[in-house]
C-alpha positions as CSV (number, residue, x, y, z in Angstrom):
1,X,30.5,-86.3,-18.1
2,X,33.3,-89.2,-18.4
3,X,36.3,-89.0,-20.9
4,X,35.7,-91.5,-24.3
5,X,38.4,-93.7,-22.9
6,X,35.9,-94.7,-20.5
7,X,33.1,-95.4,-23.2
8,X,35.4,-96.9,-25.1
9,X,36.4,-99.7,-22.3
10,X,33.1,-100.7,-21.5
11,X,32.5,-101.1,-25.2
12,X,34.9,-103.4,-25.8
13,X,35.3,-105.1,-22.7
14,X,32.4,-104.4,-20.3
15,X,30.2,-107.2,-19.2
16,X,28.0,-106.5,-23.1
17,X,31.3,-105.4,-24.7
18,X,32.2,-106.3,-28.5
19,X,35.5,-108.8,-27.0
20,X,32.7,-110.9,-24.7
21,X,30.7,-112.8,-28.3
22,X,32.3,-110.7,-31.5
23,X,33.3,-113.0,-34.5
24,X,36.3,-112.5,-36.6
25,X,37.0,-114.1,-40.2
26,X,34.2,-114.7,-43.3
27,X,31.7,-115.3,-40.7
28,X,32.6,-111.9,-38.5
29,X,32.8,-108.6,-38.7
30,X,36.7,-108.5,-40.4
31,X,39.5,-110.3,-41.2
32,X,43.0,-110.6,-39.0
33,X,46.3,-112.2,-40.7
34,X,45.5,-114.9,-38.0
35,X,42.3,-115.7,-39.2
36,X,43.4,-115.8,-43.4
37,X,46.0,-118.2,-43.2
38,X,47.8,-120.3,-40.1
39,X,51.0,-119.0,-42.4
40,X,51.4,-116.1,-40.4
41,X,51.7,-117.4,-37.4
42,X,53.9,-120.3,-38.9
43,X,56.2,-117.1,-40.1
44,X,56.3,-115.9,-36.3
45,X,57.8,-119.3,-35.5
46,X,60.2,-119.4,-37.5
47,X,61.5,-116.4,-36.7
48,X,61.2,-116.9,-32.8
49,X,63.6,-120.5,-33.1
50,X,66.4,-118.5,-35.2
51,X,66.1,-116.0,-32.8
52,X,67.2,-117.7,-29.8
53,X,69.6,-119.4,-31.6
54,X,71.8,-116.2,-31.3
55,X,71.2,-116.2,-27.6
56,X,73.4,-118.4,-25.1
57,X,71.4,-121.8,-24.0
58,X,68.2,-120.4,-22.1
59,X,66.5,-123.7,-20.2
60,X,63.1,-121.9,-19.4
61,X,61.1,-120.2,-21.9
62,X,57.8,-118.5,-21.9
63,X,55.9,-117.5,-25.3
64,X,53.1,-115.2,-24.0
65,X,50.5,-114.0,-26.7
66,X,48.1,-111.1,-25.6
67,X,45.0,-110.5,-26.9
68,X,44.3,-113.9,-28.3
69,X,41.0,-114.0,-29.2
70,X,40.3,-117.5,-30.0
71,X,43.9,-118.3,-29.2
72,X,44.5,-119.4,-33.1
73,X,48.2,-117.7,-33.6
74,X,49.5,-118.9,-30.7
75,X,48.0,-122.2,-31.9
76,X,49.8,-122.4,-35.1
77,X,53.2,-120.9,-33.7
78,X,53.5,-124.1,-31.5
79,X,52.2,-126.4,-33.7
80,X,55.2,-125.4,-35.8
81,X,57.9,-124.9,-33.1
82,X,56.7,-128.6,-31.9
83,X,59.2,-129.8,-34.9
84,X,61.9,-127.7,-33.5
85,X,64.4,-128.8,-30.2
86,X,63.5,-125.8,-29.1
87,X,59.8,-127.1,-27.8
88,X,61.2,-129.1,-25.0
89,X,62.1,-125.5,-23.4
90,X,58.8,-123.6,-24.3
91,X,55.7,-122.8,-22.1
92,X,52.8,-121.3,-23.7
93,X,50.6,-118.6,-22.5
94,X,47.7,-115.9,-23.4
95,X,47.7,-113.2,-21.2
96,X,43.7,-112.7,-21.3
97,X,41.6,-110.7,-18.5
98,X,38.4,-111.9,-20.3
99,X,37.5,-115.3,-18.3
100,X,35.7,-116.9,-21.6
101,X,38.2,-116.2,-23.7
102,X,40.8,-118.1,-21.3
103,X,38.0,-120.9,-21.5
104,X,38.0,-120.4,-25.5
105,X,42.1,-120.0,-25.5
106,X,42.8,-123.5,-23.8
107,X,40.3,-125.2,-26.2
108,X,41.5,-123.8,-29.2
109,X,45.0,-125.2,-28.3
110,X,44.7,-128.4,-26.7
111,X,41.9,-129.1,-30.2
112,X,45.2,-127.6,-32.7
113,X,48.4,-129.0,-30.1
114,X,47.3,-131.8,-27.7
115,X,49.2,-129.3,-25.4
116,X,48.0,-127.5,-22.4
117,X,47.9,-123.6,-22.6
118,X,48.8,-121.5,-19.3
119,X,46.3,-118.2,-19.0
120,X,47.4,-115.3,-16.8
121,X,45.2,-112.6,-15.7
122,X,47.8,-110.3,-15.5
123,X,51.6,-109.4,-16.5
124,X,53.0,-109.9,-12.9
125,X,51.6,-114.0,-13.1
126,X,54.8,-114.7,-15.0
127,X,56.9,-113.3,-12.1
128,X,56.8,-116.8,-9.5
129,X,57.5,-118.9,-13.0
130,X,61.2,-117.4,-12.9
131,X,61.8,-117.7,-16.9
132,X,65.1,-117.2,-18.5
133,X,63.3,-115.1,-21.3
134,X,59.5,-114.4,-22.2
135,X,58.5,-113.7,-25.6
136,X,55.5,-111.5,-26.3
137,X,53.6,-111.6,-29.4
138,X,50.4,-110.3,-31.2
139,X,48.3,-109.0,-33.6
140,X,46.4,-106.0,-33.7
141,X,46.2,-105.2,-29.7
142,X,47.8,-102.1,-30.0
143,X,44.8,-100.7,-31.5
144,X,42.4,-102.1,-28.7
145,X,43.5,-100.0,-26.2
146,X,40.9,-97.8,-25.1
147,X,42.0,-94.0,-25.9
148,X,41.1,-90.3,-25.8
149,X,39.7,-88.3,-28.5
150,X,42.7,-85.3,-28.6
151,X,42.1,-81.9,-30.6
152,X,44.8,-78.8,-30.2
153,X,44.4,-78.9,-26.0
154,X,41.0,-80.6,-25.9
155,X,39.8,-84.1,-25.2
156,X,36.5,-85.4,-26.2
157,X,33.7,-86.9,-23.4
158,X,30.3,-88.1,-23.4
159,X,27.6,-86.6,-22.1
160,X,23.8,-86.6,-22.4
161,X,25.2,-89.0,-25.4
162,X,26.4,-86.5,-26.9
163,X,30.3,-85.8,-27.7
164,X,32.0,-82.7,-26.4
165,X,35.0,-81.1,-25.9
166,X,36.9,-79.9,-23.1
167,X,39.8,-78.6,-22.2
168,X,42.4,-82.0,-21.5
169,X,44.3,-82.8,-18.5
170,X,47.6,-82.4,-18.2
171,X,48.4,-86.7,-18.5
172,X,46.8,-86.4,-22.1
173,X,48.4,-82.9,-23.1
174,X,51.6,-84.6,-21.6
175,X,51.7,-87.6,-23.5
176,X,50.0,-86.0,-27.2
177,X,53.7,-83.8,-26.6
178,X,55.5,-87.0,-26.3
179,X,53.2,-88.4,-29.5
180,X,54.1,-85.0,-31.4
181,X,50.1,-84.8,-32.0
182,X,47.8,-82.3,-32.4
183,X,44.5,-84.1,-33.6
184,X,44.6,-88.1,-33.2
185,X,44.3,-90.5,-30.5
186,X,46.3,-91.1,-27.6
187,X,46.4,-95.2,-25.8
188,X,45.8,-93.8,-21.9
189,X,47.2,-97.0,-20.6
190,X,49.4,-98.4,-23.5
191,X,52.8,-97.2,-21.3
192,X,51.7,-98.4,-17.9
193,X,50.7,-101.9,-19.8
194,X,54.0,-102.1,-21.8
195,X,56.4,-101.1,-18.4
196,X,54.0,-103.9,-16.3
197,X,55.3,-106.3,-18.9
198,X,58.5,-105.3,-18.6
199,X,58.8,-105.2,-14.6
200,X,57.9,-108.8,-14.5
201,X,60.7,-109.9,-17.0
202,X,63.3,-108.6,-17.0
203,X,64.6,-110.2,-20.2
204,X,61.9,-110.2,-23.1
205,X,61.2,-109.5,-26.4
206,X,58.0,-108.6,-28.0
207,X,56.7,-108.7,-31.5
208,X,53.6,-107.3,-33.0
209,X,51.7,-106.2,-36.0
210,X,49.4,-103.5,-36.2
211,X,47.9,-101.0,-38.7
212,X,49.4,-97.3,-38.3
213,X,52.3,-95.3,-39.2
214,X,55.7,-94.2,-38.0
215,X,54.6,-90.2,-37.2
216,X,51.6,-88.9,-36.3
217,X,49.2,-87.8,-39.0
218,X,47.0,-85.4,-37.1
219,X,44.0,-86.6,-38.0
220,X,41.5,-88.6,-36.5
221,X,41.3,-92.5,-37.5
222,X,39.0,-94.4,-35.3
223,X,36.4,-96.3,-37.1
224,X,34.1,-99.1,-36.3
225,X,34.2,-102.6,-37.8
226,X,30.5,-104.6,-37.8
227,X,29.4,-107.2,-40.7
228,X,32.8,-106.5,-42.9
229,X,31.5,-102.8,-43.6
230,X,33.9,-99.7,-42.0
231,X,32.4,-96.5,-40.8
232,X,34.6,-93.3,-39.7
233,X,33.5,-91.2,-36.1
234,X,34.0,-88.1,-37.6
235,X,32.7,-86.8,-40.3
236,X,36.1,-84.9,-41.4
237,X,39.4,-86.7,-39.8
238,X,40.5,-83.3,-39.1
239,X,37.4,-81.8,-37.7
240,X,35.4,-82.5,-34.4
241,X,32.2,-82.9,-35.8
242,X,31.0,-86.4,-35.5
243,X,28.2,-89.3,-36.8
244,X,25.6,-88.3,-33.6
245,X,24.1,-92.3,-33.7
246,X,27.9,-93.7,-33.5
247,X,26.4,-95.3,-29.7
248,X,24.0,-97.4,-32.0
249,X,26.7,-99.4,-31.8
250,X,27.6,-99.8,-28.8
251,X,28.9,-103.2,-27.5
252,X,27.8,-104.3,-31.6
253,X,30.8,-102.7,-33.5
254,X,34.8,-103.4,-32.6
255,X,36.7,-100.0,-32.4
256,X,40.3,-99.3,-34.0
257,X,42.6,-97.1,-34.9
258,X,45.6,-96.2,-36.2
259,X,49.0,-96.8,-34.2
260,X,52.0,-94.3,-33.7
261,X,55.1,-96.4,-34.1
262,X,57.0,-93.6,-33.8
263,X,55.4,-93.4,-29.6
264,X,55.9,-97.2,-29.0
265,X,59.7,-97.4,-30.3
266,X,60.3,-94.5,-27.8
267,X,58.6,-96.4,-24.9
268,X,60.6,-99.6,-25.4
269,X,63.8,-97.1,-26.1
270,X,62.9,-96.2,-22.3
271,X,62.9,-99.2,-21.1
272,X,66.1,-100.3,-22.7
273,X,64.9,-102.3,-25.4
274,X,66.9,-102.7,-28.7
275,X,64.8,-102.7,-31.9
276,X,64.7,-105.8,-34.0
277,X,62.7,-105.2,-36.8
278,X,60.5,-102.3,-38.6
279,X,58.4,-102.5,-41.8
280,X,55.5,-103.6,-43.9
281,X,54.3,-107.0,-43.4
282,X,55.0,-108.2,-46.7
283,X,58.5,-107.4,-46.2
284,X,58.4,-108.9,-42.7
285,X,56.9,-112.3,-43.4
286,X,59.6,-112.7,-46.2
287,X,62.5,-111.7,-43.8
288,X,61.3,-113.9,-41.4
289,X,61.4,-116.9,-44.0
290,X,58.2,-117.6,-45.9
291,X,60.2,-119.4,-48.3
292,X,61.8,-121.6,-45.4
293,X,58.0,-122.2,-44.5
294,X,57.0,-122.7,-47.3
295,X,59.4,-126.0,-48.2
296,X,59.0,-127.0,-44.5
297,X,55.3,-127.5,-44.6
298,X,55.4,-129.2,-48.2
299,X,58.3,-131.6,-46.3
300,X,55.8,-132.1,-43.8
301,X,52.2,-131.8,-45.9
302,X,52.6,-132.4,-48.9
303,X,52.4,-130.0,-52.2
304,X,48.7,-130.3,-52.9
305,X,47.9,-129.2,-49.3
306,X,50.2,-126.3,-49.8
307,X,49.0,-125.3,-53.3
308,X,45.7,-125.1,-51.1
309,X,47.4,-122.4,-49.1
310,X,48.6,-120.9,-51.6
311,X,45.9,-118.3,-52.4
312,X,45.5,-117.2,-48.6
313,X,49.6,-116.9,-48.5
314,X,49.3,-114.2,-51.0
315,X,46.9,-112.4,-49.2
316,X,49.1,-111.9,-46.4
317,X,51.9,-110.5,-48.6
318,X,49.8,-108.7,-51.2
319,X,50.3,-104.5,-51.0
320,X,46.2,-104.2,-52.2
321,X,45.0,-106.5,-49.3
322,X,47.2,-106.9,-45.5
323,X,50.5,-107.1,-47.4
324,X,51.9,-103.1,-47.0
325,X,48.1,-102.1,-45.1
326,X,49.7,-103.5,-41.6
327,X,53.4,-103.1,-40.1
328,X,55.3,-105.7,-37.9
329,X,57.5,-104.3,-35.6
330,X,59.7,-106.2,-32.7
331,X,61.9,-105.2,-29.7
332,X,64.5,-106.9,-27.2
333,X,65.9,-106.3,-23.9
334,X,68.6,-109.2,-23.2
């Protein structure tokens, strides 16, 4: 008998996990900001150079995205701070554990930048580079953390592939009181991760966008994305009775679920980080200067190859598609 976390890890990043040869965009299983329009991550840019422009001179800078994939956003963030003064200061990095995907990462930029990308394995690489401030971005990792299945004291596991379950232990009853939930799931490792971050750099700030919600709804939300089509785990979000061929699947399908903003602003509150920004994409992409993107890539491109753009930049911002479905949501320790 071993707790879903477990199943969950191997299908996502075991030697046949979904992360090792999954697809994302027209071609994949779903779509990512990142993979609509190069926008986004332009938008990301932009706010990252006004941002340090309110901090005192920093000479050594490290923008660190995790969970790359392909390494796209982190791609078209420098391809747009490389017009900025602030480039000459920047390193880039993935923090990526998958070896193919640091192979795929450094291709991806070098193709889009003509720049070299650094990989790390792990958070505590960045420690012997001695960087005034690391910035951490990304999109949609918060949801790929392998979690437990929690329902009123009880935590699912597999066995005889079959679901079940058991009383929890106290670590998951522990942390579902910190989460204020009583049917949902609960990131095992998401605090451990976010405080290794944090140990290694000691001035940061990280900025992400995810799909969730500030509380916790009690009810279950983990689905499974294959060939653009969704399916649900449960049959009722508030039930424990479940699809019984959900390990079809397995290795096929990417997993998600919703994320508890409300939990991950109290984590970075513990580790003495100030909030920078809450809300709906839409709104965040506009706060962090679409329109100043906007006129610097017609300066730059030209209007036809904007107009071009146009259609996909409205899909980031529109409430029926990614526009009000995802939030951004940023943090600072300085």
């Amino acid at each position: 008998m071993q707790p879903f976390s477990h199943l969950m890890q191997q299908w996502l990043y075991g030697k046949e996990g979904y992360y090792q040869n999954h697809k994302i965009g027209k071609d994949g299983d779903f779509y990512t900001s990142v993979s609509v329009s190069p926008f986004f991550g332009y938008c990301i840019a932009n706010f990252i150079a006004d941002f340090f422009t309110k901090l005192p001179p920093l000479q050594k800078i490290a923008i660190v995205e995790i969970g790359a994939d392909k390494g796209y956003l982190i791609s078209d963030i420098a391809n747009f701070l490389a017009h900025n003064p602030l480039f000459a200061k920047l390193s880039f990095h993935t923090l990526e554990p998958l070896k193919n995907l640091q192979t795929t990462q450094k291709s991806t930029f070098y193709s889009k930048t003509s720049q070299t990308l650094h990989t790390l394995d792990s958070p505590k690489d960045l420690q012997a580079q001695n960087y005034d401030f690391t910035f951490f971005i990304s999109n949609e990792l918060l949801d790929s953390f392998a979690c437990e299945l929690y329902y009123k004291g009880e935590m699912a596991y597999l066995q005889d592939n079959s679901l079940l379950f058991a009383p929890a232990s106290k670590e998951i009853i522990e942390i579902a009181q910190a989460m204020e939930l009583e049917i949902g799931e609960i990131p095992l490792h998401l605090e451990t991760f976010l405080a290794s971050l944090t140990q290694y750099t000691p001035s940061f700030a990280f900025l992400t966008f995810d799909y969730g919600d500030l509380k916790a709804r009690n009810a279950f939300s983990l689905r499974f994305y294959q060939n653009h089509t969704t399916n649900n785990l449960f049959l009722n979000p508030t039930s424990k009775d479940y699809y019984p061929n959900f390990l079809e699947s397995f290795g096929k399908s990417d997993i998600t679920y919703e994320v508890h903003f409300g939990y991950l602003k109290n984590l970075f509150k513990a580790m003495n980080a100030k909030e920078l920004f809450f809300g709906r994409q839409n709104k965040i992409l506009v706060d962090m200067g679409l329109d100043k993107v906007g006129e610097w890539y017609i300066q730059n491109f030209g209007l036809e190859s904007f107009m071009h753009h146009s259609p996909k930049i409205r899909t980031l911002i529109d409430p029926a598609f990614l526009g009000e479905r995802f939030f951004g949501i940023g943090f600072a320790r300085i």
